[in-house]
Structures are given as C-alpha cells and as structure tokens.
C-alpha positions as CSV (number, residue, x, y, z in Angstrom):
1,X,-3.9,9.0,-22.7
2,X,-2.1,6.0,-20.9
3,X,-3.0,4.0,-18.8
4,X,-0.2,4.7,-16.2
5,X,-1.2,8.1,-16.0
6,X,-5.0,7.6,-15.3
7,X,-4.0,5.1,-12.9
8,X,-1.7,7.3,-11.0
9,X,-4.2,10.4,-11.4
10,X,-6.7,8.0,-9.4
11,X,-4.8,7.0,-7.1
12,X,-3.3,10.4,-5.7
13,X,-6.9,11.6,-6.3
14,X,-8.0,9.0,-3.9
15,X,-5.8,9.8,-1.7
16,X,-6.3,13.0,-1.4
17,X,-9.7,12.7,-0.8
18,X,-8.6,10.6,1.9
19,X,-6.6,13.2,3.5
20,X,-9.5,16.2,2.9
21,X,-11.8,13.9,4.9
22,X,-9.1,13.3,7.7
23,X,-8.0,16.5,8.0
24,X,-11.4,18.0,8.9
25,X,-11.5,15.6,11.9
26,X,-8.0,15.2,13.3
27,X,-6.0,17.7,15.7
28,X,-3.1,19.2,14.4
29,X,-0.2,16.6,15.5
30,X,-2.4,14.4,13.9
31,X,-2.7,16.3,10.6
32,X,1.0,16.6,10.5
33,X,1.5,13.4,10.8
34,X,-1.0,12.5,8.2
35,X,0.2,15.0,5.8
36,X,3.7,13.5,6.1
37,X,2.5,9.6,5.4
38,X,0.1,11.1,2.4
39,X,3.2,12.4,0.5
40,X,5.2,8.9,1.4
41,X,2.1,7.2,0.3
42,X,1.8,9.1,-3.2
43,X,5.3,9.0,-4.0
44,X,5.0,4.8,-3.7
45,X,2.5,4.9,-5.6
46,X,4.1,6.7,-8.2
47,X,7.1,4.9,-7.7
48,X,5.0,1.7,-8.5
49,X,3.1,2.6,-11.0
50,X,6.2,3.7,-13.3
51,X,7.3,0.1,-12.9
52,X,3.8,-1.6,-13.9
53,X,4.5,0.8,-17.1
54,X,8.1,0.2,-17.7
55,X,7.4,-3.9,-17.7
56,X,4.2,-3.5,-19.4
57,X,6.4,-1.7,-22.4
C-alpha cells in the first residue's frame, strides 16, 4: 500500500469524524454549511496529497 493513500484515507477519515461529531450539535444552516466546507476541505487535501506523491516519485 502507499503511502499517499494511507495518508489521504486518514485524513478524510479524520475529517469525517470531525463532521459526525459537528453535525450532532449544530442546527441545520449550520450543517449545511459545514457539509459544504468538509467536501472543500477533503478535496484540498486530496489535491495536496497527489502532489506530496508526484514530487516524492
């Protein structure tokens, strides 16, 4: 397995753990909102993690 991929499996993991714990206390502009910023935040990270791999190959 690469590293890439474990790294990007615990980071949207993380995240959505984040969100799980969020949503069960948060209204519903609020969880639509934070729903919105979680997908942003998960496609960065994906984004930056296929660069870490491209340079490290």
């Amino acid at each position: 397995m690469q590293l890439s991929a474990i790294m990007k499996g615990f980071a949207v993991g993380a995240a959505a753990g984040t969100v799980g714990y969020l949503l069960t206390a948060s209204s519903a502009g609020e969880k639509h909102r934070l729903k919105r910023k979680t997908v942003r935040a998960a496609r960065a990270i994906g984004a930056v993690m296929d660069t870490v791999a491209d340079m490290i190959h």
